[in-house]
N, C-alpha and C positions, 0 to 999 in steps of 0.2 A: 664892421663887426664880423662878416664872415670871415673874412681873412685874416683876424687873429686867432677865431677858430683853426682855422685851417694850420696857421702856424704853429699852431699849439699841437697839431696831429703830425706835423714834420719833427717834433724834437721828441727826439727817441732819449731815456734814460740809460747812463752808463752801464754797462754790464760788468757785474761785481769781478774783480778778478780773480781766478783760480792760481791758486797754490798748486805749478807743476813741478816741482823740486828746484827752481831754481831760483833758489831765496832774495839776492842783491835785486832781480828783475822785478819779481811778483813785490819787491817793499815797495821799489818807486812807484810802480801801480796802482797799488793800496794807500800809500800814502795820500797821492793827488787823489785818489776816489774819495778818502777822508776829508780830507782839506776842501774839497770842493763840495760834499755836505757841509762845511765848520763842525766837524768832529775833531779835528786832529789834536787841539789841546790834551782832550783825555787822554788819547794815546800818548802824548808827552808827559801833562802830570798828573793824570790822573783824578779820581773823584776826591771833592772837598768832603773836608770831613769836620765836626764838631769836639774840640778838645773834650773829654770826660771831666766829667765835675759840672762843666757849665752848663747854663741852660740857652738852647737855640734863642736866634732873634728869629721871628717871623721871614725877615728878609733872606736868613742864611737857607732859613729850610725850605723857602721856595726856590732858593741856588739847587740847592744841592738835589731836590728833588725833578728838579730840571733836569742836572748833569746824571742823576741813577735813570733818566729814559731816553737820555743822549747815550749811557752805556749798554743799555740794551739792546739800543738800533744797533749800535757799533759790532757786540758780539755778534746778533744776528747776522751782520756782513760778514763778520770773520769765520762762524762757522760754515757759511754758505759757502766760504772762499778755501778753505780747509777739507780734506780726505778726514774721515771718520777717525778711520787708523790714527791720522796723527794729532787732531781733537782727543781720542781716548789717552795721549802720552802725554798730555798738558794737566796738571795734578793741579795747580793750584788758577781755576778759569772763572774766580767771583768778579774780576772786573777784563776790561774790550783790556786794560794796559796789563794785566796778568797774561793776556792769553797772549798780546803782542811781544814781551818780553822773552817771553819761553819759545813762543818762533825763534826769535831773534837769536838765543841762546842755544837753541838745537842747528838752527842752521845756517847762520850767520858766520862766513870766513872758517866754516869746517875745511878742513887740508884734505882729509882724506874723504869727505862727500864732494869738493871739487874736484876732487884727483878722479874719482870713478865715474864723477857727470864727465870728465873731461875725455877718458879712456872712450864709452860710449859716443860721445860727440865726433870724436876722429876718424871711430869704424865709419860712423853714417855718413863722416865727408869724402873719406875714403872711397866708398862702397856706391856711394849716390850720381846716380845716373837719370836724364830725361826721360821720363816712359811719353810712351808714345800716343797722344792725344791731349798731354801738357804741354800747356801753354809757355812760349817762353818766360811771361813775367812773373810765371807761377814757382817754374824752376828757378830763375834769378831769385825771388825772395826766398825758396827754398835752402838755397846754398848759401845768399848771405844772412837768414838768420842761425843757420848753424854756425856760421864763421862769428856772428856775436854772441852767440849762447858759450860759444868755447873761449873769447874773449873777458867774457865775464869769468868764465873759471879761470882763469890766469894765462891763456893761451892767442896769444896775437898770431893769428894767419897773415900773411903778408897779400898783398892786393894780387902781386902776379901770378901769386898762387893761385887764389879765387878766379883770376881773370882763366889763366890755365885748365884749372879746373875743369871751368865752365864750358869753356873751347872744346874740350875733351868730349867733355860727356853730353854733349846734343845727341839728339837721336839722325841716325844719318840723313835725313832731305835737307837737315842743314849744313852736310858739309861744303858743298858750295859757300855757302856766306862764313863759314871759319876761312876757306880759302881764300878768299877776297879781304880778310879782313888781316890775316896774314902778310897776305903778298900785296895791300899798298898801304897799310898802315901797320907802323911800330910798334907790336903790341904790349913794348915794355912802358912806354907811353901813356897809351889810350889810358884813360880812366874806367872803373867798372860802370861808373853812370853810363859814360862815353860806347860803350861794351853793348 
């Protein structure tokens, strides 16, 4: 008995995902956080509704009164996961599949909001150097989630690049191990894992 206490104190609940502008990312995110409540139908089609004229069966309207507090959790996650600012630009938010739609529509395969995430992404790969009391693996995922976040905006960086990169911008107590890693290994080669 204690120990399924205890296991029940080890499983932490997922943390909603925030909406950082980069759309394609934050849906897969949101999607699996849906689906893995069984929310996701609503977001595909939506709350049932009652043809007009007829009269409800008892069974329908306990469906559907089901799926109107299935849409409430759901909004509640999506404004949680939403900037104010951009909840205020969504006009039409009576159901979780209104307000998912109009993401969808505002920032879904925009050309020119990919083009400025993309401009932004560049400087910071450009510009991005190890400070000094980061950790290697901290910089490694540093550099390769920018190389995917620009990925996603249309922008494939090539491995030797990142591996180059990377090489570059240690903070110097490691140039010893770029040198070594240099002069006995092929760095066209090496893989980034390998790296």
């Amino acid at each position: 008995m204690a120990e399924s206490s205890s296991t029940n104190e080890k499983f932490v609940q997922p943390a909603i995902p925030r909406f950082d502008g980069f759309y394609e990312h934050w849906e897969k995110l949101m999607e699996n956080f849906l689906r893995a409540k069984e929310y996701w139908t609503l977001i595909v089609k939506g709350l049932d509704t009652v043809p007009e004229g007829t009269q409800p069966k008892e069974t329908q309207m306990t469906v559907i009164e089901e799926q109107q507090l299935k849409d409430m959790k759901i909004k509640n996650y999506l404004y949680q996961a939403i900037d104010r600012e951009i909840v205020e630009t969504i006009l039409n938010d009576d159901t979780s599949k209104q307000i998912w739609d109009s993401m969808k529509q505002k920032f879904k395969g925009s050309t020119r909001v990919k083009k400025a995430q993309l401009q932004t992404l560049k400087s910071e790969f450009e510009i991005l150097k190890m400070k000094e009391g980061e950790s290697v693996n901290a910089y490694f995922g540093k550099t390769l989630s920018i190389a995917k976040q620009m990925k996603a905006c249309g922008k494939t960086i090539q491995e030797r690049d990142i591996k180059g990169k990377i090489l570059r911008s240690l903070v110097p107590k490691f140039n010893y191990v770029v040198c070594s890693i240099e002069e006995f290994n092929n760095v066209d080669t090496v893989t980034v894992d390998e790296l």
